[in-house]
VOKOLNU-490672 format. One record per residue (C-alpha): residue in one letter; x, y, z. Coordinates in steps of 0.2 Angstrom, whole numbers, plus 5000, padded with zeros to 4 digits. Example, Ala and Ser with C-alpha at 12.3 -4.5 7.8 and 13.67 -1.06 7.14 Angstrom:
a506249785039 s506849955036 
***
This chain:
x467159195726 x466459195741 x464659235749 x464059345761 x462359355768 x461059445759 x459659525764 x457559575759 x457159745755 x456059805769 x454759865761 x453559815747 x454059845729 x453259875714 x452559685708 x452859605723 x451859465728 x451659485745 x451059675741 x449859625728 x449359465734 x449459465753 x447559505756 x446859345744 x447859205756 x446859125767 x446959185785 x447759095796 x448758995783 x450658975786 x450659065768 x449659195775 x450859215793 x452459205782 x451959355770 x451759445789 x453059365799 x454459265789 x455759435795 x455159455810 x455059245814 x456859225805 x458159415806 x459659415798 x460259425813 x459759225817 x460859165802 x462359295802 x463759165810 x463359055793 x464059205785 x465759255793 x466659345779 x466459525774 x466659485757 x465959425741 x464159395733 x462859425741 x461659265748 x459959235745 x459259335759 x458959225773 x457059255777 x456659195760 x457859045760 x456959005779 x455359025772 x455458895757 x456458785770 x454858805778 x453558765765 x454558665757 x454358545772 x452658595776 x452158515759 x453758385757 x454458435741 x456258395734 x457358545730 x456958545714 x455058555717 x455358685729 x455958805718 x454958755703 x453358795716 x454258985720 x454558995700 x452558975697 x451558965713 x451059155718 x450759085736 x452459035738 x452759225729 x451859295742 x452359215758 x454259205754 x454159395746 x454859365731 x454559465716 x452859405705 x453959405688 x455559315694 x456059145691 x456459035708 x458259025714 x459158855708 x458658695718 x460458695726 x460458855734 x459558735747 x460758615745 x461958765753 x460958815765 x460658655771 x462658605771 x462858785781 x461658725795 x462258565796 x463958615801 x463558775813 x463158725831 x461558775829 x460858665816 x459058665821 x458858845823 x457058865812 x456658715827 x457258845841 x456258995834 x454558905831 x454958855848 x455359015857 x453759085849 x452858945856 x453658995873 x453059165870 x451259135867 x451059045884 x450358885876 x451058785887 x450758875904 x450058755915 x450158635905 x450658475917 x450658335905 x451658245890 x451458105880 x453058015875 x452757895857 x453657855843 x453657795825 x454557705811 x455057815796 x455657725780 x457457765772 x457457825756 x458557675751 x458357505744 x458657375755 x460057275751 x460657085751 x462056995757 x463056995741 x462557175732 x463257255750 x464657125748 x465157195732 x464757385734 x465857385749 x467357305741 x466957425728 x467057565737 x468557515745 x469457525729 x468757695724 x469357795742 x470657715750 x472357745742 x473157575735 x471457495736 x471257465716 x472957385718 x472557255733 x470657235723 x471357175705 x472857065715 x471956975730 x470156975725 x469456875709 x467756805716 x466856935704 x467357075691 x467157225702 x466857345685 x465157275685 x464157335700 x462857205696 x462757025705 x463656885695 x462956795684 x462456625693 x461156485694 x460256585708 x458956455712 x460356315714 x460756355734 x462556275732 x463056395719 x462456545730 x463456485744 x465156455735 x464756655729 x464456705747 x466156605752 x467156685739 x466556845741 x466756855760 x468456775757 x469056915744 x468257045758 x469456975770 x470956985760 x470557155754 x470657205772 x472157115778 x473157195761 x472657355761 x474457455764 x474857525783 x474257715783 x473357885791 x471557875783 x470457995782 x468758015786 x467857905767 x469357795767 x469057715786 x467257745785 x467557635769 x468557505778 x467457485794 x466057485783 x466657335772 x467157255789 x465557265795 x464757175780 x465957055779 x465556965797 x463757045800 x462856895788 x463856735788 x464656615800 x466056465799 x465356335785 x464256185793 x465956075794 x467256205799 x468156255813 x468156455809 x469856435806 x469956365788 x469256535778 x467656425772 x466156555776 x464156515774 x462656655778 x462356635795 x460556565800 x459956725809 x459856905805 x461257015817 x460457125830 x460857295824 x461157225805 x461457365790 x460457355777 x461157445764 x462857515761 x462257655752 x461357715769 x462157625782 x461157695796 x459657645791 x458957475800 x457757335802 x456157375811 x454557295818 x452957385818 x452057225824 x452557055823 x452157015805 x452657175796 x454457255796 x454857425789 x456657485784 x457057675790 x457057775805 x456457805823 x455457965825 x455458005846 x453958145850 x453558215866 x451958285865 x450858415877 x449158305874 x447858475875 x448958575863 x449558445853 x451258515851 x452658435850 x453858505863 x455258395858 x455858265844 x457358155841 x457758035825 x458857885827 x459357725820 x457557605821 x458757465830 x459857445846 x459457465866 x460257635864 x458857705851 x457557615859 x455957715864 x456057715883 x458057765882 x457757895869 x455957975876 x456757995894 x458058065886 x456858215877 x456058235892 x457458275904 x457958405892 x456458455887 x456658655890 x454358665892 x454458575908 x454758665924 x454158555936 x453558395937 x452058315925 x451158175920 x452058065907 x450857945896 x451457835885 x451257675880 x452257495886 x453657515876 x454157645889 x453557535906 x455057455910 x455757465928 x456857595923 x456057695914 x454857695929 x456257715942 x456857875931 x455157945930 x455057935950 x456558015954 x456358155943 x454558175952 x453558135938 x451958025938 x451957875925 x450457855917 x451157715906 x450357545900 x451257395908 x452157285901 x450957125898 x451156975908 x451456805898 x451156655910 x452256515905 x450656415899 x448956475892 x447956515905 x449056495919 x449956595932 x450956725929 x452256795940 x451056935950 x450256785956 x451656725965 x451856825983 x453756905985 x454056996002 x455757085997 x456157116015 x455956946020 x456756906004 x455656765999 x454256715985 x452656625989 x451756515975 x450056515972 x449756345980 x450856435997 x452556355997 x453856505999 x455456485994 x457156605996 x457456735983 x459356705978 x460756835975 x460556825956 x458456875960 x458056675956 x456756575965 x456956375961 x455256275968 x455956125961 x455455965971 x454056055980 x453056055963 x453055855963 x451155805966 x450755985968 x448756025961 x449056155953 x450456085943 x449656085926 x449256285927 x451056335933 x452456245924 x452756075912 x454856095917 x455155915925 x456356015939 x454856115942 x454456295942 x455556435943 x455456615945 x456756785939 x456256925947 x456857115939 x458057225949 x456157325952 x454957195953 x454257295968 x454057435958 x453357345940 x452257255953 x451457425963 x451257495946 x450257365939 x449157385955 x448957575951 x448657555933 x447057455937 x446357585947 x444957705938 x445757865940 x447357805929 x446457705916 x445257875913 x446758005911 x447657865899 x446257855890 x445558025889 x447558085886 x448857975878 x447757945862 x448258135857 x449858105852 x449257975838 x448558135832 x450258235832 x451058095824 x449958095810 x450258255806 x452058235805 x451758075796 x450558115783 x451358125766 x453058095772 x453357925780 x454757915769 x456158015773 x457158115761 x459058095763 x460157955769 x460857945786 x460257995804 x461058155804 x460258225789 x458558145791 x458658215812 x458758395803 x457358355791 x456358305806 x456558445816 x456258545802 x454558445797 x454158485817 x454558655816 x453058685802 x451558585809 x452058665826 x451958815818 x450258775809 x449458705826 x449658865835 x449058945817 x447658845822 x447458915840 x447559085835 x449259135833 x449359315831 x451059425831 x451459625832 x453159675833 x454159525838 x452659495851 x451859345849 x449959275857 x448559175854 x446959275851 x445859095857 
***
């Protein structure tokens, strides 16, 4: 049977929460603004496309479902939790309008919901309105600044090693793609893949874990080169370029091979944008600092630093140039729908690259970002702002004044001129002497190093970009860890997350509604 989209009862029934309840919550509570708002905030109207057919059982109404969405997140709560909490919490009674003696809907009308949105175009539509009230309430007219930071969110996976990903993949092999099971009990033997546990080895003897990672990585291969010619779909080749992935991302030819004998050893690095779990493959390695890494996620915020609102959010993968923060927070920005003209852009020297800085500049905007710190090549010694480059002359001078071309690659090789030189011992220890390599925007890193030692910059950076930690923390707090697996999923949760302290901030500032009108009585 099918569903179509049900609706709330307009007006206040007998034992209904939000009639009998509604003046005990707390003003200017999202629980409070809910029993108000929810119908006016989220219409039927807003979700009818999840609901094409005429025909069959009616939905939960859609206010309520939005409401829950939206506590639900405000609180970070599993499903479960979520409709235990509208089962025995009058708050949620009253705020969602449900009735005072019901029971909560089951924990996987979410579940539907959630699968509805993800597939519509519209998937962050409880995003959109939070925003569009935000629009209405003129909070962020005049308002000529944003703050651009991100943060690491952890998956909600295990991270896995070398050989428990080695086996899952092959494993799932086998169970999607058709002839699989076949190719698995003929080719592979290294391991009895009925058992999704590790083998049973001396795991402290390093020669026995290496023959396991040989034979492992070899049964992976030839699981892939017999798998039957055919159309897959969508599990199956996810399946086989998953397992193709693993297979090469950890190990390299054996210390005495050639790469062409099938002898396979893990490899003495860690791969660039390396899974970590095949149970959430989009979940990455990441570095808060340089002696702690965290597993997850990459939350983007763009922040307006007086309001504290967070005009626009983003989550990736935590690894690869493409995700990084100056790509991504650029990104946000140019299609950030608050800005109407240029503004001020903190953030800190994660985004100071030359491009970054370049982009900011055509778009008009002024960067008010920390530069990237200079490391001199010895302690203590020079660094390459005090080397003298005229780019129109196309030459560098050193601190002890011998100038030298700059070459069509941007290099500039001293080389003999440094023999004897005084100042030797504070510029290089490079027997062929010192050398310079200049970025494509030198002159642009270099006259915004200048500008960011000036008074007037340090006091707006210092006065404004600190704000978005604040943001951040509210968006963090009591759920670092995210609650799904994948960046599709988790980017929804986010926006979601975003949504409600967005909306709890200008409940803070004085949000106040009549009729679909919304201001801010502050």
């Amino acid at each position: 049977m099918g569903v179509v989209q049900g609706t709330s009862h307009p007006e206040h029934v007998v034992m209904d929460a939000e009639s009998t309840l509604g003046r005990l919550l707390p003003p200017g509570s999202v629980y409070a603004f809910l029993a108000g708002h929810r119908r006016e905030l989220f219409p039927d109207a807003m979700f009818a496309d999840l609901f094409p057919s005429p025909l069959g059982r009616p939905s939960v109404p859609a206010d309520v479902v939005a409401a829950v969405l939206v506590l639900q997140a405000l609180q970070g709560l599993s499903d479960r939790e979520a409709a235990e909490a509208l089962t025995f919490d009058l708050r949620w009674k009253a705020a969602c309008g449900w009735p005072v003696a019901a029971a909560g809907f089951h924990p996987t009308v979410l579940t539907y919901w959630r699968r509805r949105l993800a597939r519509s175009p519209r998937p962050n539509r409880i995003f959109d309105a939070i925003r569009e009230v935000v629009a209405a309430t003129g909070a962020l007219t005049g308002k000529t600044r944003r703050a651009l930071d991100a943060t690491i969110l952890e998956d909600a996976v295990a991270t896995q090693d070398t050989v428990t990903q080695l086996i899952a993949a092959i494993r799932r092999v086998r169970r999607e793609v058709p002839g699989g099971a076949e190719v698995v009990a003929a080719q592979c033997s290294a391991h009895d893949y009925d058992d999704p546990g590790k083998p049973a080895i001396a795991w402290n003897d390093a020669d026995a874990r290496a023959i396991l990672v040989d034979a492992l990585v070899g049964d992976a291969h030839r699981l892939l080169g017999h798998l039957p010619e055919q159309q897959l779909g969508p599990p199956a080749a996810e399946a086989v370029a998953l397992l193709a992935l693993v297979a090469g991302q950890d190990v390299e030819p054996a210390g005495d091979s050639d790469g062409s004998d099938g002898r396979w050893q893990i490899a003495q690095k860690v791969a660039a944008d390396r899974v970590i779990s095949t149970v959430d493959p989009g979940a990455r390695h990441a570095h808060k600092s340089v002696h702690r890494q965290v597993d997850g996620f990459t939350a983007h915020l763009v922040v307006e630093p007086d309001t504290g609102l967070i005009t626009a959010t983003r989550l990736t993968a935590a690894a690869g140039a493409a995700n990084s923060e100056a790509t991504i927070g650029l990104q946000l920005l140019a299609d950030d729908a608050s800005i109407t003209g240029p503004v001020q852009v903190l953030a800190d020297s994660a985004y100071g690259s030359g491009d970054a800085l370049a982009t900011l500049a055509a778009a008009g905007h002024t960067a008010v970002i920390k530069p990237i710190p200079l490391r001199p090549v010895l302690p203590g010694g020079f660094t390459v702002d005090d080397f003298t480059v005229d780019e129109a002359a196309g030459t560098a001078t050193c601190p002890n004044g011998i100038t030298r071309s700059i070459t069509r690659t941007r290099h500039v090789v001293f080389g003999a001129a440094c023999r004897g030189c005084q100042l030797r011992a504070r510029c290089t220890t490079a027997a062929r002497g010192r050398y310079l390599h200049l970025h494509p925007r030198d002159a642009l890193l270099r006259t915004h190093r200048v500008r960011a030692a000036e008074p007037a910059f340090q006091a707006d950076y210092r006065q404004h970009r600190p704000m978005v930690e604040r943001s951040i923390a509210w968006v963090t707090r009591g759920n670092r860890r995210v609650p799904y697996r994948g960046v599709f999923n988790n980017d929804a949760w986010l926006h979601l997350r975003v949504a409600v302290i967005n909306l709890r901030r200008l409940l803070t500032l004085g949000l106040t509604g009549t009729d679909g009108h919304w201001a801010l009585a502050c």
